[in-house]
Every structure is written in structure tokens, then in C-alpha cells.
N, C-alpha and C positions, 0 to 999 in steps of 0.2 A: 132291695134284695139283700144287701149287706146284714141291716138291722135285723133282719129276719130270720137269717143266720146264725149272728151270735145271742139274738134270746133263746131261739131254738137250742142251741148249745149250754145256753145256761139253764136252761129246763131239763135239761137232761143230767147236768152237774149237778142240780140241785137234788134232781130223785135220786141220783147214784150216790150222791153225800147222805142224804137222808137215809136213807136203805141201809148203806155201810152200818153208821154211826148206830144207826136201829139194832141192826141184830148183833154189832158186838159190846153197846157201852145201855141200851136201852132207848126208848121215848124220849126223855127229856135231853140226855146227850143227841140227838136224832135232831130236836127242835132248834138246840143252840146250835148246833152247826147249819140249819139253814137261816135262821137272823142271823149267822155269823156271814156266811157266807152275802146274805142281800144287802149288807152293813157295809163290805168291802165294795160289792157293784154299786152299788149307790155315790159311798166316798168317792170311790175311782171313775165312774163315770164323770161327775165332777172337774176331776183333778186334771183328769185325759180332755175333757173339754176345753177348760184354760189353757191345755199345753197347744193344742191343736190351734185354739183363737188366736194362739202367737205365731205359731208357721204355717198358717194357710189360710187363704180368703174364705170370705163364708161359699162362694161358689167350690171350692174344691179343685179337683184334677179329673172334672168330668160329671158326669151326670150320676155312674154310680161309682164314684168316691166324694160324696160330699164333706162335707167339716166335722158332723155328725157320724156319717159311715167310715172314716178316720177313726173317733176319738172311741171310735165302739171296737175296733179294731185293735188300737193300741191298750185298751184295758184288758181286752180277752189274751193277749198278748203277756201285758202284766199276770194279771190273772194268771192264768197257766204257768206259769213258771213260780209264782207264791203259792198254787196248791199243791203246786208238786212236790217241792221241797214241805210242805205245811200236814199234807194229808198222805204222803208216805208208808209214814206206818214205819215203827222201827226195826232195826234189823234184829233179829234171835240166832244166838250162836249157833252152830250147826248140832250141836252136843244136847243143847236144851233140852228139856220135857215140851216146851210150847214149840219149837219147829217143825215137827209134825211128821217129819221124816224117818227118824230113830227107832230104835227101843222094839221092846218085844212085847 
């Protein structure tokens, strides 16, 4: 059920990155952001697997937390906190033309 969860989550990250990057940078900024983004789940999946092979049996801490439902846990984990800081978006002084707020 774990696993299930967090693809679920990343299907939804993935359309809301795609979408963004679409309507403010175009298509191809659209597309690199999701191989950017399956680039990172992929590496990280990985990485969170090795980490997991070291602090936990393959049986886990029950039936649903396996070694697998862990290592998917710890990446989305990762994950959220690199897109947040990554896809942010910068800040515009309150004064700008691009803030949106201003102006007559």
C-alpha cells in the first residue's frame, strides 16, 4: 500500500511540474523537467535502497513496512524537501512590474 502511495504522489508531482514549467517556460522546458525529475527518482530510489540494505532486514518492521516500502519513503522524503528548495520559484520584490500586486 506504501508503494502505491508514493508513485501515486509522484504522478501527481510529475503533472503539476509538467503543467507549471509548460505554461510559464514552454514544451521543452515542460519535458526537461520531467526526465529531470525521473532522473532524480530513479538515482534516489537506488541510493535510498543501499541506505535502507544497511539498517534493516529484508523482512522490515512488519508486513507494511518492508525494506522496499522504507527506501520509497525515505526518497519521497528526500525528494520533497530538494523540490522545494529546487522548484520554488524566486522571490520578486514587492515594488516590481513582475509581482503582480502594484501599479496602475
Amino acid at each position: 500500500m506504501i508503494p502505491l502511495i508514493v508513485f501515486y504522489l509522484h504522478i501527481v508531482a510529475v503533472a503539476g511540474v509538467y503543467t507549471r514549467r509548460w505554461q510559464e517556460e514552454g514544451l521543452a522546458e515542460a519535458f526537461l523537467a520531467v526526465f529531470f525529475m525521473a532522473l532524480i527518482f530513479f538515482v534516489g530510489w537506488s541510493m535510498a535502497s543501499f541506505v535502507m540494505k544497511l539498517l534493516m532486514t529484508a523482512g522490515g518492521a512488519g508486513t507494511a513496512l518492508n525494506r522496499d516500502s522504507a527506501s520509497l519513503l525515505l526518497l519521497t522524503g528526500a525528494e520533497a524537501v530538494f523540490y522545494y528548495f529546487y522548484l520554488r520559484g524566486e522571490e520578486r520584490p514587492s515594488g516590481s512590474p513582475d509581482a503582480g500586486g502594484g501599479g496602475s
